[in-house]
C-alpha positions in Angstrom: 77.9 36.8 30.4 79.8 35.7 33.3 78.7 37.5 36.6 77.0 36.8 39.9 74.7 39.7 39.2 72.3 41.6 36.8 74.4 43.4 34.0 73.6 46.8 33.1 73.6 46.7 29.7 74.0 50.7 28.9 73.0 51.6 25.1 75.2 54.6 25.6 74.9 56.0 22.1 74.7 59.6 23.2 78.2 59.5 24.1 81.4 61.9 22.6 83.6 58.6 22.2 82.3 58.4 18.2 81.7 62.0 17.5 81.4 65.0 18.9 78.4 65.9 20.9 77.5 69.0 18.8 76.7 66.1 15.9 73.3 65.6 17.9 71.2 64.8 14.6 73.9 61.7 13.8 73.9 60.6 17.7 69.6 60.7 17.7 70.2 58.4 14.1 72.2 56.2 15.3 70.4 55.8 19.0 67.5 54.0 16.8 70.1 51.0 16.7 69.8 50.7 20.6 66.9 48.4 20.9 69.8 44.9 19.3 71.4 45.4 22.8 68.6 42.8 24.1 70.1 40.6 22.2 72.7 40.5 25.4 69.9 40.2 27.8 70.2 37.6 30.4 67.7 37.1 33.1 67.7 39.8 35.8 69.2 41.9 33.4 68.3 45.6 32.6 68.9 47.3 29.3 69.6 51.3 29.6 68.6 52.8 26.4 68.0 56.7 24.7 64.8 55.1 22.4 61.9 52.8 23.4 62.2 49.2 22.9 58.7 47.5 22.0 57.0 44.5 23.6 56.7 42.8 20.3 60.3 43.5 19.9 61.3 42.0 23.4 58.9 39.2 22.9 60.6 38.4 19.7 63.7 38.1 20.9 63.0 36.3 24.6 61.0 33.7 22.2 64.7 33.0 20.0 66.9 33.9 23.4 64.7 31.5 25.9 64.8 34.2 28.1 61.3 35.9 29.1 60.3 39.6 28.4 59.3 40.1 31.8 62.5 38.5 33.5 64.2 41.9 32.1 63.8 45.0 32.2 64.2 48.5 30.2 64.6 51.8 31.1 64.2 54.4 28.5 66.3 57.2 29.2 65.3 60.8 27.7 68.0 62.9 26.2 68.4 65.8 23.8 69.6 63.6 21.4 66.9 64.8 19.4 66.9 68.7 19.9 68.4 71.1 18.3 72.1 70.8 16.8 73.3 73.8 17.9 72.8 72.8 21.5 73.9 69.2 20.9 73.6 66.0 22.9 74.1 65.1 26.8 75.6 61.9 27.6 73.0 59.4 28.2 74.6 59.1 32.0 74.2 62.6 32.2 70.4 62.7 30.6 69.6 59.2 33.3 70.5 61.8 36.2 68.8 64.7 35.3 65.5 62.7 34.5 65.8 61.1 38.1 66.5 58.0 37.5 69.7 57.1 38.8 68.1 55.4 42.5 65.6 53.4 40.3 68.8 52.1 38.4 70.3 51.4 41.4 67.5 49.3 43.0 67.7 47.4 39.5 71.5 47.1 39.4 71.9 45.6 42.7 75.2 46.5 43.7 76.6 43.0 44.9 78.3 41.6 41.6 76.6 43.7 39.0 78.6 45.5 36.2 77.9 47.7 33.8 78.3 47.1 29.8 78.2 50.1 28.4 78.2 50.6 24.2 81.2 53.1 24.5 84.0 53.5 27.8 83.1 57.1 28.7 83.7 58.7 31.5 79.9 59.5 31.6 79.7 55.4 32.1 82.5 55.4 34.5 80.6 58.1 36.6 77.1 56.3 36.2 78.8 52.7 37.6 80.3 54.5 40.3 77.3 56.1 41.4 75.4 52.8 41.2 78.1 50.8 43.1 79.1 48.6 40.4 82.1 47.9 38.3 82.3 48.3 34.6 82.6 45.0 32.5 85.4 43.6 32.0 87.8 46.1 34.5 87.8 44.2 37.9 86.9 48.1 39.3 85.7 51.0 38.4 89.2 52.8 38.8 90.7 50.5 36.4 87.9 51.4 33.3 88.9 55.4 34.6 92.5 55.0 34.2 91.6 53.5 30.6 89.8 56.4 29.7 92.4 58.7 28.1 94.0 55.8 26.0 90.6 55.0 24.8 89.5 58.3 23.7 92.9 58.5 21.9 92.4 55.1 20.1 89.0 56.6 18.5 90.4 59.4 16.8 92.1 59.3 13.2 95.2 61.2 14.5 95.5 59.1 17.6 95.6 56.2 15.4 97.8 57.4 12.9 100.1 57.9 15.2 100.1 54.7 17.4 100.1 52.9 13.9 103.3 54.4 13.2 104.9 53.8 15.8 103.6 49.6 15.8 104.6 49.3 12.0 101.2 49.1 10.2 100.8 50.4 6.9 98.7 53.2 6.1 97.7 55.5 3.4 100.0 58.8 3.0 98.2 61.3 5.0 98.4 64.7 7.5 96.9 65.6 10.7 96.1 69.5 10.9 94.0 71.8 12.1 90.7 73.3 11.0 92.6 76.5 9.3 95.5 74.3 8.0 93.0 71.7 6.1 92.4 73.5 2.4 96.4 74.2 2.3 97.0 70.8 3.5 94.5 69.5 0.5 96.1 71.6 -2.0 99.2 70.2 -0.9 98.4 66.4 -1.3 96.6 67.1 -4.5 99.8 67.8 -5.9 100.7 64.2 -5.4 97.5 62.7 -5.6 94.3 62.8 -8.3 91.9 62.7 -4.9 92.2 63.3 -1.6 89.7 62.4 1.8 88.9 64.7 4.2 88.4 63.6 7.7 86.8 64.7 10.6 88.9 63.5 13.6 86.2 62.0 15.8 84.0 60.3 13.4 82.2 56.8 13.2 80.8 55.3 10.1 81.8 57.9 7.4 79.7 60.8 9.1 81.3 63.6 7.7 83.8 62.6 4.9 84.6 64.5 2.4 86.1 63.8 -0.9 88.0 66.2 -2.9 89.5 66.4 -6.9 92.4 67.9 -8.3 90.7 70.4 -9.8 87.7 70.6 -8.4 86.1 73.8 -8.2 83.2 73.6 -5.6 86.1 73.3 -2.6 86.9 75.2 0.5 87.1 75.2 4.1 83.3 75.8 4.5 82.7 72.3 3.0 83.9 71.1 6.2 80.6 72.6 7.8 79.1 72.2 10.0 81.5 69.1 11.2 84.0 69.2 13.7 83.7 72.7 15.6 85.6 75.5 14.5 88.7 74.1 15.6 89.2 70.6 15.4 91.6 68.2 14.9 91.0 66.6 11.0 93.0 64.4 8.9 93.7 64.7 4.9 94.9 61.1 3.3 95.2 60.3 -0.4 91.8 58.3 -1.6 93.0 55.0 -2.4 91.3 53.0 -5.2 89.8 50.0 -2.9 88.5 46.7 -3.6 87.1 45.9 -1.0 86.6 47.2 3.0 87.4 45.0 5.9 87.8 44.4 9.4 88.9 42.4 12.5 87.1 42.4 16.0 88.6 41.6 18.7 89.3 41.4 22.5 91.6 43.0 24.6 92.5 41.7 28.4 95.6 41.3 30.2 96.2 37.7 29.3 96.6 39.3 25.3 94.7 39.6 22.6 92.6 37.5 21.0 90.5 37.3 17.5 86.9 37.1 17.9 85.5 37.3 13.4 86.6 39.5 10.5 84.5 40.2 7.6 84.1 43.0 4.7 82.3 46.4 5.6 80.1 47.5 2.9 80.2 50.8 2.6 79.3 53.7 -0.1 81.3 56.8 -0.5 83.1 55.3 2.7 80.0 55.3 5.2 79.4 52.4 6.3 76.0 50.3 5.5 76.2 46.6 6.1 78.8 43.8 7.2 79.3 40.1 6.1 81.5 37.7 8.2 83.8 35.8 7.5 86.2 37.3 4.9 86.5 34.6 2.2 89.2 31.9 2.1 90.8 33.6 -0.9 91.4 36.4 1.8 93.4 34.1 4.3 96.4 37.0 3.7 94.8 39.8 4.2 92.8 38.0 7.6 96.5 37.0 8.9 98.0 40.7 8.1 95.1 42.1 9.8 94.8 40.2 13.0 98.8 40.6 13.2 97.9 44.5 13.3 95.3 43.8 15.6 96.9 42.2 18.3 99.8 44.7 18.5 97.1 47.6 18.4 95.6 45.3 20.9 98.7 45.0 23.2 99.8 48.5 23.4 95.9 49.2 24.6 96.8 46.5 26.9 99.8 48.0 28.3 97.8 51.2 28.5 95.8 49.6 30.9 92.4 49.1 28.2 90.7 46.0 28.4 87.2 44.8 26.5 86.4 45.3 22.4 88.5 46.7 19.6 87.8 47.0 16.0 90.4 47.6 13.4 88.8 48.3 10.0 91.2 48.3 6.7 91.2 49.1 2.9 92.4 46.4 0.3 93.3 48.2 -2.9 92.7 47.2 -6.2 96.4 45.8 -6.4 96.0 43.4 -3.2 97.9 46.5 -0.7 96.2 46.4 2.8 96.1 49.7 4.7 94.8 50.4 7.8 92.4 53.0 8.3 90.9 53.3 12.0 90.5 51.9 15.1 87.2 51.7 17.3 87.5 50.8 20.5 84.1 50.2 21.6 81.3 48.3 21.2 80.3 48.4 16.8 77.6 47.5 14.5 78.7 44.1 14.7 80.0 42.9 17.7 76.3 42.7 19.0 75.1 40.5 15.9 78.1 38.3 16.6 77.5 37.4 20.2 73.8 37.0 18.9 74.8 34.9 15.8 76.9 33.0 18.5 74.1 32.5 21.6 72.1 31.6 18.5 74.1 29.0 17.6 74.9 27.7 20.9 71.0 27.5 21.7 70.4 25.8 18.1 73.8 23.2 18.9 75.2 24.6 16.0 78.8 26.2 15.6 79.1 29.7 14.8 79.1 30.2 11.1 78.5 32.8 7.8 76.2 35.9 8.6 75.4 39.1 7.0 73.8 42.4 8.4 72.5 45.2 6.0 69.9 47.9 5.9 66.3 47.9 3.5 63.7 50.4 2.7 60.3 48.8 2.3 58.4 50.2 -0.4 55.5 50.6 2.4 55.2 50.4 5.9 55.0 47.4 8.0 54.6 47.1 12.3 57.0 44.5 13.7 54.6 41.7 13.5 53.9 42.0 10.2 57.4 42.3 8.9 58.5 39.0 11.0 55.1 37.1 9.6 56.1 37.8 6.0 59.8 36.5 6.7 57.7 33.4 8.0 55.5 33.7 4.9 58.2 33.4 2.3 60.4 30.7 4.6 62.9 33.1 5.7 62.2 33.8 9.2 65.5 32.4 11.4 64.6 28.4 12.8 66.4 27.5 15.7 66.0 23.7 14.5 68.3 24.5 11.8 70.4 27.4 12.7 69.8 29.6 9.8 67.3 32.2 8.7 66.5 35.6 8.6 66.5 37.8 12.0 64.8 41.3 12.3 67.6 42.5 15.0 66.8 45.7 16.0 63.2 46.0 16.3 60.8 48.1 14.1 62.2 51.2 12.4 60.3 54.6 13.4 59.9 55.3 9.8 58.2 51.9 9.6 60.6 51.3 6.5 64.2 50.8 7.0 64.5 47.7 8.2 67.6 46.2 9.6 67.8 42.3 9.2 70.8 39.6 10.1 70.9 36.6 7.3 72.8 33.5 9.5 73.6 30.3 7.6 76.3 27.6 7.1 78.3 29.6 3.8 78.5 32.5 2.4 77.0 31.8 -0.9 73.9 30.4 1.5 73.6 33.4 3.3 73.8 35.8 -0.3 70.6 33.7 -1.7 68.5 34.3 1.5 69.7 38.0 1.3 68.2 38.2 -2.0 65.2 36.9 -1.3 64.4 39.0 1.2 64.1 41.8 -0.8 61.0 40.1 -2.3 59.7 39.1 1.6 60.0 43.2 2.6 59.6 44.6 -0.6 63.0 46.2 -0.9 63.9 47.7 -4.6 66.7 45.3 -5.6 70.1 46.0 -7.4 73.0 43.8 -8.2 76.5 44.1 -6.7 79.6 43.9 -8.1 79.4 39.8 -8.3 76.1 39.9 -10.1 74.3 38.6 -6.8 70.8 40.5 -6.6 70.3 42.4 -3.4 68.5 44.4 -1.4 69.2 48.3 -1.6 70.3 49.7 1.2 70.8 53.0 2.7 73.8 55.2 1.3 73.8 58.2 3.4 76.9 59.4 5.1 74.8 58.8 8.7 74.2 55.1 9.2 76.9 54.0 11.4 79.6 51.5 12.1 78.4 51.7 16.1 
């Protein structure tokens, strides 16, 4: 990271950005994925985060980063990300001031040329730079991120996106916006066209709250939709498309345009998101032009709005070759943290950039974070920086002490499937076999793992 001082990299999961803040049991899920922002780490550098962040963890990755555990440091924020759901989250800025720990942060953060990197531009971030004295990366000030604000929140709703869409020309499945009282006539209505229908929450990240409705089908009402979305939100019904496959395209957004940074295909089951692999085939060189064409207009009218920094566009391809669009994250994702890992990986290693995968296994027992990176080592899996390929444990050791989260680098694709499979065998994942016959590890399928 460019800079002349520390970075404040804020894991600002708890945040309203994704979902609303009532959703308190998703945000505290999701939070466990705060630990991979060390992968940013530079030295100097302190990582903000809702969850603790272990030594052997830190150790692991300052030994594959160069960079020393103890030239960082980590300051575990408490929230009430894990409380009750009726009483919901507070905003991780919010939760650092009331524990006190805003003039500790400030010491750290050093006002002359730090910034802050937060996971998601809220204006509980915005507040929390201001207060510290720094800017907020990349906005030259802190004025400039708050006069994004408004576009940004837009841009990470489904109705927001819809509508920008629309108005930049990019195709999308036939859908409504409506309110909570309007969705089961606006279902009923769509079912007339179509066999299925989704329905979606309008703040939502990584499938949380989907629902997918039948012609016919007998179980449905409006009190499906609970608890999701208050009792008067904002949701959007669209026609379930048969799809192929599910991809996206990262990119970034600054005044001087927009530019591609990877695309790759989501994996995802009943549309929640549960693993990534980058890039998208050659045979998919149409559907990567059509989507980075989409991107960079979505990318200049966030531009023009004043946003600058990350922005995710993730699309359908349907089982006759149609791209559609389906939403827009304009944030920090899953991803875009493996990414600038996979790429200070390969810088350090003096290899180019080249085919990863990420993905989620449960172990049929437990294992501490020692253990589970000795039995990568064991089995000849565990990432070598002499060769620039392996097997990385990226966000540290699960609290359940089984669902693991691993990145598989290598030079192809095929490459990176065959470590993926073997890996099942190094963490004793139950295997299964996708749709190309390639054996993998199961992953999680619940509707709360998250594209964040």
């Amino acid at each position: 990271m460019d800079g002349t001082g520390p970075v404040v990299v804020f894991a600002n999961f708890l945040s309203d950005l994704a979902v609303d803040l009532e959703e308190s049991g998703a945000l505290a899920q999701w939070a466990e994925q705060a630990p991979r922002k060390a992968w940013l780490l530079r030295p100097g550098d302190v990582l903000v985060t809702p969850v603790p962040v272990s030594e052997a963890f830190l150790r692991y990755v300052g030994g594959l980063t160069r960079v020393p555990a103890d030239e960082v440091t980590v300051v575990e924020v408490p929230s009430a990300a894990g409380g009750s759901p009726s009483v919901g989250a507070v905003p991780m800025g919010q939760a650092l001031r009331e524990a006190g720990l805003t003039e500790r942060l400030r010491t750290l953060a050093d006002g002359s040329g730090g910034a802050l990197l937060p996971t998601a531009l809220d204006a509980s971030a915005v507040t929390l730079a201001r207060d510290l004295g720094i800017t907020v990366r990349p906005f030259p000030t802190v004025e400039a991120a708050a006069a994004a604000l408004e576009v940004t929140r837009r841009l990470n709703t489904k109705a927001g996106f819809r509508e920008v869409a629309a108005e930049l020309g990019v195709r999308l499945p036939d859908g409504r916006v409506c309110r909570r009282g309007e969705v089961h006539e606006t279902v009923r209505a769509l079912l007339r066209t179509y066999d299925r229908v989704v329905v979606k929450p309008d703040r939502s990240a990584g499938g949380h709250g989907l629902r997918f409705v039948s012609r016919g089908d007998p179980t449905w009402t409006e009190h499906a939709l609970e608890p999701v979305g208050g009792p008067d939100g904002t949701w959007v019904v669209e026609e379930c498309v048969d799809v192929a496959e599910s991809v996206s395209v990262q990119l970034e957004v600054s005044p001087a345009g927009t530019r591609p940074l990877y695309s790759g295909v989501m994996r995802t089951s009943r549309g929640a998101y549960t693993g990534y692999a980058s890039p998208l085939p050659p045979a998919s060189r149409h559907v990567s032009e059509e989507l980075e064409r989409w991107g960079r207009a979505l990318g200049g009218h966030l531009a023009r709005c004043g946003y600058a920094g990350p922005l995710g566009l993730d699309a359908m391809v349907t089982t006759d070759g149609t791209l559609l669009a389906g939403e827009s994250n304009v944030r920090r994702t899953a991803t875009t943290t493996v990414q600038a890992m996979v790429d200070r990986l390969g810088a350090l290693s003096g290899r180019p950039p080249r085919a990863w995968s990420v993905g989620k296994g449960r172990a049929r027992r437990r294992f501490g974070f020692q253990e589970a990176v000795d039995r990568l080592t064991g089995h000849g899996l565990a990432f070598d920086p002499a060769r620039g390929e392996g097997v990385v444990l990226y966000a540290d050791a699960p609290p359940d002490g089984h669902s693991w989260r691993y990145a598989v680098i290598g030079e192809y694709g095929d490459g990176v499937a065959e470590q993926e499979a073997r890996l099942a065998a190094a963490l004793e994942f139950p295997e299964v076999r996708d749709s190309h016959a390639r054996v993998l590890p199961r992953r999680a399928s619940g509707p709360s793992e998250s594209s964040w």
